[in-house]
C-alpha positions in Angstrom: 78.6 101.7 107.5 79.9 98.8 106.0 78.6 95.3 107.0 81.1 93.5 109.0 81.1 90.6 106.5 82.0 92.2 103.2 84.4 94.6 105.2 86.5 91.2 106.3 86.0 90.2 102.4 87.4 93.5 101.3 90.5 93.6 103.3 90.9 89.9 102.4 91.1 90.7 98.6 93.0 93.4 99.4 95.8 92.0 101.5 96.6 89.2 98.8 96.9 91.6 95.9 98.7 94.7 95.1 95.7 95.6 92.7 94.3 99.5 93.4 91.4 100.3 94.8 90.9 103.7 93.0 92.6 104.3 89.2 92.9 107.7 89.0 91.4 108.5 85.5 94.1 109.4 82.1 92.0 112.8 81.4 92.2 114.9 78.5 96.0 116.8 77.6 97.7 117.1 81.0 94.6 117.2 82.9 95.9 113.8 84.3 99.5 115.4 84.8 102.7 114.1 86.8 101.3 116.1 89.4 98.2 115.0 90.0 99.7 111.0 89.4 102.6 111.6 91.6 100.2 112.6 94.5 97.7 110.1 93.8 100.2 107.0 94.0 101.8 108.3 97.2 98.5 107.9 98.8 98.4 104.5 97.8 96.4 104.2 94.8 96.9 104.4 91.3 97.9 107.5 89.9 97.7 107.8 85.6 99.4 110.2 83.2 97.6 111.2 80.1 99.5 110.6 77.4 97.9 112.6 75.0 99.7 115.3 73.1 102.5 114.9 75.2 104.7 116.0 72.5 103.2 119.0 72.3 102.7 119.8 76.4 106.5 119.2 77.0 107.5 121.8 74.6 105.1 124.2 75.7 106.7 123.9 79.6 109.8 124.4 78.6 108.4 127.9 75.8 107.0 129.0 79.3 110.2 128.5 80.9 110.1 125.8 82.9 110.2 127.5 86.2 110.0 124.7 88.6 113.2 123.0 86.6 110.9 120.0 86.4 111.0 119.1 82.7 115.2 119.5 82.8 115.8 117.7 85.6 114.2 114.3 84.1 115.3 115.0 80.7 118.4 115.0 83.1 117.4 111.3 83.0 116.8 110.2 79.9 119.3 107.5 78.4 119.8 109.5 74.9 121.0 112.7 76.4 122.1 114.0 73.1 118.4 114.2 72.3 117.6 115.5 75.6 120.0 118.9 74.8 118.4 119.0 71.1 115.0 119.5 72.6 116.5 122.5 75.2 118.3 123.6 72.8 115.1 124.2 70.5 112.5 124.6 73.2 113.9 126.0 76.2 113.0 130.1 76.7 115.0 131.2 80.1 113.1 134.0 81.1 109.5 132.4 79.3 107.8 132.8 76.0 105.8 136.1 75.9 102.0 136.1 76.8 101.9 137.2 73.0 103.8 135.3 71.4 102.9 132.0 69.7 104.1 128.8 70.8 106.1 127.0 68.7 105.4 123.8 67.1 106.6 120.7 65.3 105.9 118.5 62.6 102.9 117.0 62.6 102.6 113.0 62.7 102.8 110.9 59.3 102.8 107.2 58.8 106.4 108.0 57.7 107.4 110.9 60.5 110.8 112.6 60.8 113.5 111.1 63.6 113.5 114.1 65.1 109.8 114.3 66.4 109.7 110.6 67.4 112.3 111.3 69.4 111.0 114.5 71.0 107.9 111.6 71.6 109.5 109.2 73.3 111.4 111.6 75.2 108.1 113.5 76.5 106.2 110.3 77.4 109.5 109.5 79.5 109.5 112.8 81.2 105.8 112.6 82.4 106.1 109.1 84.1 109.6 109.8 85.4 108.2 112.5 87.0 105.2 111.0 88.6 107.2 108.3 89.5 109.3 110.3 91.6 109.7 110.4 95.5 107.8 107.2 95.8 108.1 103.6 95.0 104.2 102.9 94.4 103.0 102.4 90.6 102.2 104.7 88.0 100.0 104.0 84.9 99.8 105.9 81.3 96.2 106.6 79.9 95.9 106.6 75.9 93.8 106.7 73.3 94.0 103.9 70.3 92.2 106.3 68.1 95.8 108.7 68.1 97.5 105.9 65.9 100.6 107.9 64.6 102.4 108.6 67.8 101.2 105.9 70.5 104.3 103.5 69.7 106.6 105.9 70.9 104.8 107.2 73.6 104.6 103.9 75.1 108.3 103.4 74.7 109.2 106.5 76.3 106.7 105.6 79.0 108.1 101.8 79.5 112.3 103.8 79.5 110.5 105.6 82.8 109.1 102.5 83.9 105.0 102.7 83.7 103.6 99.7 85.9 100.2 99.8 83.8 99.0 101.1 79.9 95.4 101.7 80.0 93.7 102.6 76.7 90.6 103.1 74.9 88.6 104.6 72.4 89.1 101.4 70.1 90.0 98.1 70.1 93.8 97.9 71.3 94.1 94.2 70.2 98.2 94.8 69.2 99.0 96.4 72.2 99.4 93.9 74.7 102.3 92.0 72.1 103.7 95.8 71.2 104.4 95.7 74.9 106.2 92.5 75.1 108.1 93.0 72.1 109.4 96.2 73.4 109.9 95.0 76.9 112.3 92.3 75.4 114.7 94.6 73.1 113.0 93.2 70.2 111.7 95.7 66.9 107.6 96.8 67.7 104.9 97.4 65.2 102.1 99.1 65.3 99.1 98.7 62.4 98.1 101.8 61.1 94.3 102.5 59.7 94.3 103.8 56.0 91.1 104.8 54.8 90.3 103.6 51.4 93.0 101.3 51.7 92.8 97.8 50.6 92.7 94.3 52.5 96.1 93.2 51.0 97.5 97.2 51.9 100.0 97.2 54.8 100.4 100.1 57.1 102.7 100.3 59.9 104.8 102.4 62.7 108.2 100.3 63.6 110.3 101.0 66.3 113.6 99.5 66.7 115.2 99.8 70.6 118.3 98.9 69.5 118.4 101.6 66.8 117.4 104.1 69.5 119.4 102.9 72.6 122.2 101.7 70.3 123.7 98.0 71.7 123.0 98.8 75.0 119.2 97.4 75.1 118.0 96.3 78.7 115.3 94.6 79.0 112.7 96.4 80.4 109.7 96.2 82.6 106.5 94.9 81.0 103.6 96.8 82.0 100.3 96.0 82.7 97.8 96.3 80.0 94.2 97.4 81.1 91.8 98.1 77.5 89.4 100.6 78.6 86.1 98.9 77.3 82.0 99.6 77.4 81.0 95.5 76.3 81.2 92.2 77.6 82.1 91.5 74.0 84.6 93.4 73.4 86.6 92.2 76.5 86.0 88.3 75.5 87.1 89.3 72.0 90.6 91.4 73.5 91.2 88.2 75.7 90.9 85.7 73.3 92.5 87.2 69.9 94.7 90.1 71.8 98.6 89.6 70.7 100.0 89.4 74.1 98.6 89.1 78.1 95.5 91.3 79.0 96.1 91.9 82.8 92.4 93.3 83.1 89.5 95.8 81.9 88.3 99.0 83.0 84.6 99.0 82.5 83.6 102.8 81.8 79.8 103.3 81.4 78.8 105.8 78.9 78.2 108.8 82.0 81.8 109.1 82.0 83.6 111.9 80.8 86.0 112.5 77.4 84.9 110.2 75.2 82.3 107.6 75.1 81.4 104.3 73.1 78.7 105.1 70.4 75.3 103.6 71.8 74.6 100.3 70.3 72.3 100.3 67.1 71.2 103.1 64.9 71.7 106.7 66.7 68.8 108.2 68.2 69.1 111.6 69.7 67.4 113.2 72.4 65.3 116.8 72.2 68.9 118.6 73.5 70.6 116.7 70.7 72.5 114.4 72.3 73.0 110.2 72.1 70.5 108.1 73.7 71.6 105.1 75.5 69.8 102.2 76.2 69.6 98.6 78.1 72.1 97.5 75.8 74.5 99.9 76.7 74.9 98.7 80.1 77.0 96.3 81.3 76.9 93.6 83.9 79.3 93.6 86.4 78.3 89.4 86.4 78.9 88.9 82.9 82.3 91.0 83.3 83.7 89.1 86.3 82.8 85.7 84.1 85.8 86.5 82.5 88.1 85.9 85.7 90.5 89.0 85.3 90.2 91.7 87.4 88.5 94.6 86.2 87.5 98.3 87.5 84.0 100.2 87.1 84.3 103.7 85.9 81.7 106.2 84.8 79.5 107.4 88.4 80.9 104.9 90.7 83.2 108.0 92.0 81.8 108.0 95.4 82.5 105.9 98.4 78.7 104.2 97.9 80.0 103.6 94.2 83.3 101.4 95.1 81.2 99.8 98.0 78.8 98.5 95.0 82.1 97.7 92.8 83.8 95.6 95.0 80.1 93.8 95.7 80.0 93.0 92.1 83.1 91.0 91.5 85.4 94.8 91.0 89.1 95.1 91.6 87.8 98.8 92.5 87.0 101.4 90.3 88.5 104.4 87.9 87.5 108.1 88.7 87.9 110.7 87.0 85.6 113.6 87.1 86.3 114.3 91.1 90.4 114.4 90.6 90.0 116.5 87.1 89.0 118.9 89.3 90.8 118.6 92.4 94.1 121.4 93.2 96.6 118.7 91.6 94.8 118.6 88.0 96.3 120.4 85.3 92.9 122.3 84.4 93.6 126.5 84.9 92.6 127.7 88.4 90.2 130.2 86.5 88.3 127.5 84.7 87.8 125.3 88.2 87.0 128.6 89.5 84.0 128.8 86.6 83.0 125.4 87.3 82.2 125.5 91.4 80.6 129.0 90.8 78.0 127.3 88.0 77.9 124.2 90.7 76.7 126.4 93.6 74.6 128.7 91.1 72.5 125.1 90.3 73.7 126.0 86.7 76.9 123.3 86.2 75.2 121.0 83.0 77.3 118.5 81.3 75.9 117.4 77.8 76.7 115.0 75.7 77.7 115.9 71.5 77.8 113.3 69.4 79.5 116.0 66.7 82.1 117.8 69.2 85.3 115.3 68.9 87.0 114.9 65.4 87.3 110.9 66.1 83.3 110.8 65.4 83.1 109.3 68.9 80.8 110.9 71.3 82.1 113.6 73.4 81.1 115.5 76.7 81.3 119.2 77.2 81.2 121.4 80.3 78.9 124.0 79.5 80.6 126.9 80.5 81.1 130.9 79.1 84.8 130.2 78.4 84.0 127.0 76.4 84.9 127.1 73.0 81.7 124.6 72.3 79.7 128.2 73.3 78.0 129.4 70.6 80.0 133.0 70.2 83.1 131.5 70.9 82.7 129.3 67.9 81.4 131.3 65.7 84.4 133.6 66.3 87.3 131.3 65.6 88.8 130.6 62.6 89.1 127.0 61.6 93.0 125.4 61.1 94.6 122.5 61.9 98.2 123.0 63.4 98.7 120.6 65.9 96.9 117.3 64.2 97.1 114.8 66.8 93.6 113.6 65.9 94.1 114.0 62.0 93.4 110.4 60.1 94.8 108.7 57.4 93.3 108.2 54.1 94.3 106.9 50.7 93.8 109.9 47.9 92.3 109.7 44.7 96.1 109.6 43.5 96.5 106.2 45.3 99.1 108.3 48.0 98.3 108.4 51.5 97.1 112.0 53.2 95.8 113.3 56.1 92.5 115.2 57.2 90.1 116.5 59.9 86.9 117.1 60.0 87.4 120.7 62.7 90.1 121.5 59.8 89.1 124.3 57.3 86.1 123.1 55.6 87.0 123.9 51.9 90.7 122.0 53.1 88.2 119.1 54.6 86.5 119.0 51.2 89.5 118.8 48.7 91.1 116.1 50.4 87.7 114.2 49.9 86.3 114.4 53.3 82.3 115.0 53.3 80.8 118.2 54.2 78.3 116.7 56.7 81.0 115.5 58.8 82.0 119.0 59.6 79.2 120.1 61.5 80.0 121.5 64.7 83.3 119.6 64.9 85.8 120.8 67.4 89.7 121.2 67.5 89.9 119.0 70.8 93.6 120.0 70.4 94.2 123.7 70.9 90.9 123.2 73.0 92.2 120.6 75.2 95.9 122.3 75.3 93.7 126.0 77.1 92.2 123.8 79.4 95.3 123.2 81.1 97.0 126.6 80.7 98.8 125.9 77.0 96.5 128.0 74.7 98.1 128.8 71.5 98.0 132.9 70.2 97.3 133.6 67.1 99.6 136.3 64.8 96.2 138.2 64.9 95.6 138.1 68.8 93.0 135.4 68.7 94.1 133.4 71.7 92.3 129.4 71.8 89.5 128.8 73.9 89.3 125.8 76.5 87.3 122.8 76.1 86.2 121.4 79.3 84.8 117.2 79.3 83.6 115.7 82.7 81.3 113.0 83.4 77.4 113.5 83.4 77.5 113.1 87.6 79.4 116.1 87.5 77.7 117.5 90.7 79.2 114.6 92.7 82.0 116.7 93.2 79.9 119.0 95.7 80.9 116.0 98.0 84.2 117.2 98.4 83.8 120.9 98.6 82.8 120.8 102.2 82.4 124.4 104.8 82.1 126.6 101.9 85.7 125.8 100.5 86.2 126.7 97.5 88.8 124.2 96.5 89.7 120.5 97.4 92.5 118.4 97.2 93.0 114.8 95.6 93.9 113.1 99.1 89.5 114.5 99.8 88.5 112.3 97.1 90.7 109.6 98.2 89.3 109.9 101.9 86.0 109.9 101.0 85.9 107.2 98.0 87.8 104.8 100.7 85.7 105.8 103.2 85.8 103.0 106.7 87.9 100.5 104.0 91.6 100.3 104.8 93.9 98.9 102.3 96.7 96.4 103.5 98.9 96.7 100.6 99.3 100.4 98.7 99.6 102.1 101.5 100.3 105.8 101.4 104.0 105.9 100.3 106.6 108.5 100.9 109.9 107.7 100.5 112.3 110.2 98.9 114.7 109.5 96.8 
């Protein structure tokens, strides 16, 4: 039970903010889907899109025939409706794409890409939070990662046209975002910095987009979201509040046990026997030294239980962000099958989550599910053949030519090599983005056969989600986790909301 004194504090703080208690984690490519968010805000709390590859996952519904009529009815929606009918027009299979066939793609992102895929962007980043905005009047956020440079601009337009209440993003330091979003909240042209490797101090890289190119005169002003960095430092968050371009409404605080990706440990890397970062007293943060920067902030990273937001909300929290518990709940976009794999391995005592620091292309840290369909498995590696198709995660560099180009390090090694890329830095990488796109039923097929294997990330507490698996079901719902994470607190505000449009 909760003591009587910080249960009136809670429902205090509570009742004179429309701040959630629970963030539903942005996980992986559609793991966090409109689904899952939809379901999660109408329960009062805040549910988040990923909006990774969305480019990529909206064509892929519509090549497997949309069946629920979900991706047409809000490109129904969308204020540039001659784009809308290009992207049916080139994406739409009635009757589904074949379980052979390939899927297929577009253009990859360039510092300089083609109208026609930024629009296909900013129309999929619409689609997702129109559709977990529907049936309810509760907010919706957008998770994103600062490391995807080429495509987050439009994204976040397409996002703000659907009107996203918050932007949450990490892996980085998104010091430009907060102004991006005020810029494109007012009508006004946005730009976005680009990294070029090899590029020098006085070089110049940049995304623009222009709403009143896009929308033509007819440019509203639109909502400005909420802008949560996703941060592992105290320093970091003083730094994004002091020097970020625009307002910082607050900080998620994720502690290296969560899953996706993770902040390097601090100092030179030191692995463990297993091969895998070790983290330290430096690595921690102080919920203290957080709240001293009087904006509210959430804990993520094993504070996914109702014992876990009790110790958040102790230390100064807004609440907290899980993620693990709802990437695994029946809303998530991960395949029934591989939820399946991941209870069995739980009740075998087997479920292990470990920690590369090779695994993600971004040369962050990255954690894997170790499971048999996994392509991190050893034979499943071995037996794929390296290529880069899909490049969300590819980074600029200047050539020896002076030109900018691309590369990966889980692209082709010999193509890694000739574009001046070192061979070290191909060890055991990963495609995270045919890996990612199985996880959630989107594997690509090869003209050979060779269909993509899933990658699976979760956080190290993995086994917290027994908690929610309760009489021997083998399945649990995202309104479980909110029950038992809220436990005897009862918000005031965000209450469960079901209105219908």
């Amino acid at each position: 039970m909760i003591e009587l004194a910080f249960f009136l504090y809670s429902i205090i703080m509570i009742s004179t903010t429309n701040r959630p208690l629970i963030i539903q984690g942005g996980m992986g490519v559609a793991v966090s889907n409109y689904h899952l968010a939809n379901t999660v805000a109408k329960l009062g709390q805040l549910g988040v899109v990923s909006g990774v590859g969305l480019e990529n996952v909206l064509i892929r519904r519509l090549q497997n025939g949309d069946t629920n009529n979900d991706m047409r009815r809000a490109l129904a929606q969308f204020p540039r409706q001659d784009i809308a009918k290009r992207i049916i027009d080139d994406f739409y299979i009635e009757e589904g794409r074949k379980p052979q066939a390939s899927y297929k793609l577009l253009p990859k992102f360039t510092l300089d890409p083609p109208q026609e895929l930024i629009d296909v962007e900013i129309a999929a980043g619409f689609v997702e939070v129109w559709l977990a905005k529907e049936g309810h009047n509760n907010p919706i956020g957008i998770n994103l990662l600062e490391k995807i440079q080429l495509s987050n601009l439009y994204t976040i337009y397409g996002a703000m046209l659907a009107g996203v209440d918050y932007v949450l993003m990490g892996a980085g330091i998104p010091r430009e975002e907060p102004g991006i979003l005020d810029r494109l909240a007012n009508g006004e042209i946005a730009e976005m910095s680009l990294y070029v490797e090899g590029a020098s101090p006085e070089e110049h890289y940049a995304n623009k987009l222009n709403p009143a190119k896009f929308l033509g005169s007819d440019v509203s002003n639109l909502k400005r979201p909420n802008f949560l960095p996703i941060i592992s430092s105290v320093s970091l968050g003083t730094m994004l509040k002091r020097r970020a371009t625009g307002e910082v409404n607050g900080f998620v605080i994720e502690h290296h046990s969560a899953g996706g990706h993770n902040a390097p440990p601090r100092g030179q890397l030191q692995l463990s026997e297993s091969g895998e970062p070790i983290y330290g007293p430096r690595d921690e943060v102080l919920m203290e030294q957080i709240a001293a920067l009087n904006l509210p902030f959430w804990m993520g990273g094993h504070f996914g239980t109702h014992e876990g937001l009790v110790k958040a909300l102790n230390g100064g929290a807004a609440g907290v962000q899980v993620g693990t518990a709802f990437a695994f709940c029946e809303e998530s976009g991960i395949t029934p099958s591989i939820k399946k794999s991941v209870f069995e391995a739980l009740h075998l005592g087997k479920l292990h989550v470990a920690t590369s620091p090779w695994a993600s292309p971004t040369g962050f840290p990255f954690k894997v599910v170790e499971i048999m369909e996994s392509i991190t498995e050893k034979v499943n590696y071995s037996m794929r053949k390296r290529l880069c198709d899909m490049g969300v995660l590819r980074q600029a560099f200047k050539d020896l030519t002076g030109n900018v180009s691309y590369r990966c390090p889980a692209a082709p090694i010999e193509m890694f090599k000739n574009l001046g890329g070192k061979i070290e830095d191909t060890f055991n990488r990963v495609c995270l983005c045919n890996g990612l796109a199985a996880t959630v039923g989107y594997a690509q097929v090869r003209p050979d056969g060779y269909i993509e294997k899933p990658i699976v990330t979760a956080g190290t507490f993995i086994e917290d989600i027994r908690n929610f698996l309760r009489d021997g079901s083998s399945s649990y719902s995202a309104a479980d986790v909110i029950k038992q994470l809220l436990g005897d607190i009862v918000p005031q505000t965000a209450q469960p909301n079901t209105a219908t449009e």
